[in-house]
C-alpha positions in Angstrom: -47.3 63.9 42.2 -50.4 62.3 44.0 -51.4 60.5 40.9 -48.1 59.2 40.1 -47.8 58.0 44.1 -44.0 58.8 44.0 -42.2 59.0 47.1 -38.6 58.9 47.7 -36.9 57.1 50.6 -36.1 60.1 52.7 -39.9 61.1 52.7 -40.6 57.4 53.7 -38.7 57.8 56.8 -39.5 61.3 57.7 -43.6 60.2 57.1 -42.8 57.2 59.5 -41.4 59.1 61.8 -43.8 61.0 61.8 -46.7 59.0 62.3 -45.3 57.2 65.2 -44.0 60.5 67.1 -47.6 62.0 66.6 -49.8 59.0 67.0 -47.4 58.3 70.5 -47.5 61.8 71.8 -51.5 62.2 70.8 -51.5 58.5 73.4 -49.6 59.9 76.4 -51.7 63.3 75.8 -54.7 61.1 75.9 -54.2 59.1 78.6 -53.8 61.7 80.6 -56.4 63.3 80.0 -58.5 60.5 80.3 -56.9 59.9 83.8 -58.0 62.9 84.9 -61.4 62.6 83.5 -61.6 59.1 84.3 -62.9 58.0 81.1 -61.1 56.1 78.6 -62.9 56.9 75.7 -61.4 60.0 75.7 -57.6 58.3 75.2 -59.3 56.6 72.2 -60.7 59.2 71.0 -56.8 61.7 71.0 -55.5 58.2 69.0 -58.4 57.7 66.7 -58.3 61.8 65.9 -54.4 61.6 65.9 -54.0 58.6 63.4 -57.0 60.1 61.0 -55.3 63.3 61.1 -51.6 61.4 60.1 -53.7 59.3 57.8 -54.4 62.6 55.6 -50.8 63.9 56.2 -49.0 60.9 55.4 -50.6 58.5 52.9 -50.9 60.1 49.7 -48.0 61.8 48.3 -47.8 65.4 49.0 -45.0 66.8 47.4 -43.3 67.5 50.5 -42.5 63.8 51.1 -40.6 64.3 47.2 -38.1 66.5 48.2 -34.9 64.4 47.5 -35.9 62.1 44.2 -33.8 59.1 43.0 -32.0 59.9 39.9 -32.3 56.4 37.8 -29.2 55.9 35.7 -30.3 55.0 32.0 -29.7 51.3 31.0 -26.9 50.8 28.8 -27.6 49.7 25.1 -26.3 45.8 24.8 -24.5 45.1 21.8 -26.4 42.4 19.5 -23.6 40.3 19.6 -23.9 39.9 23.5 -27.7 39.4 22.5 -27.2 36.4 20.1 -24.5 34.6 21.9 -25.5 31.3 23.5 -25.2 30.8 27.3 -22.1 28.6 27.8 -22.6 25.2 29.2 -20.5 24.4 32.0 -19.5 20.9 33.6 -19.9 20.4 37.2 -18.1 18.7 39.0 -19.5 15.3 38.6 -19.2 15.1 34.9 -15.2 14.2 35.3 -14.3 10.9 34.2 -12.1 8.8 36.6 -10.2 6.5 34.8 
């Protein structure tokens, strides 16, 4: 499943939710913290650790973002008389003749 990359649309919106829970949580966690160290290198570094850390979790594939695949429906066989017909050629509206 990491090879192939596939990722149906419920695991796209549970990964995005996700990252942005974490990644906001990891900056009001830093902030505080930083606040009460008075350094703000310390808030960067609770994002920076907190977006590598979603990075890993949520850009490849795992198989826990496959959990509800799309069924494709199989395309219909056209008939080869469908195939060899000729488009039709219709007149618009200022073709008409006024007499």
């Amino acid at each position: 499943m990491l090879r192939s990359g596939s990722m149906d649309f419920v695991g796209q919106k549970r990964s995005f939710n996700l990252q942005w829970i974490v990644i906001y949580a990891a900056g009001v966690i830093g902030f505080i913290y930083g606040y009460i160290e008075k350094r703000f290198l310390y808030t960067f570094y609770c994002i920076f650790g907190a977006t590598m850390a979603v990075s890993l979790l949520c850009v490849p594939s795992w198989p826990i973002w496959n959990r509800h695949p799309v069924e494709w429906v199989e395309p219909r066989e056209e008939a080869e008389e469908e195939v060899q017909k000729a488009p039709s050629k219709k007149k618009g509206k200022g073709s008409k003749k006024k007499d």
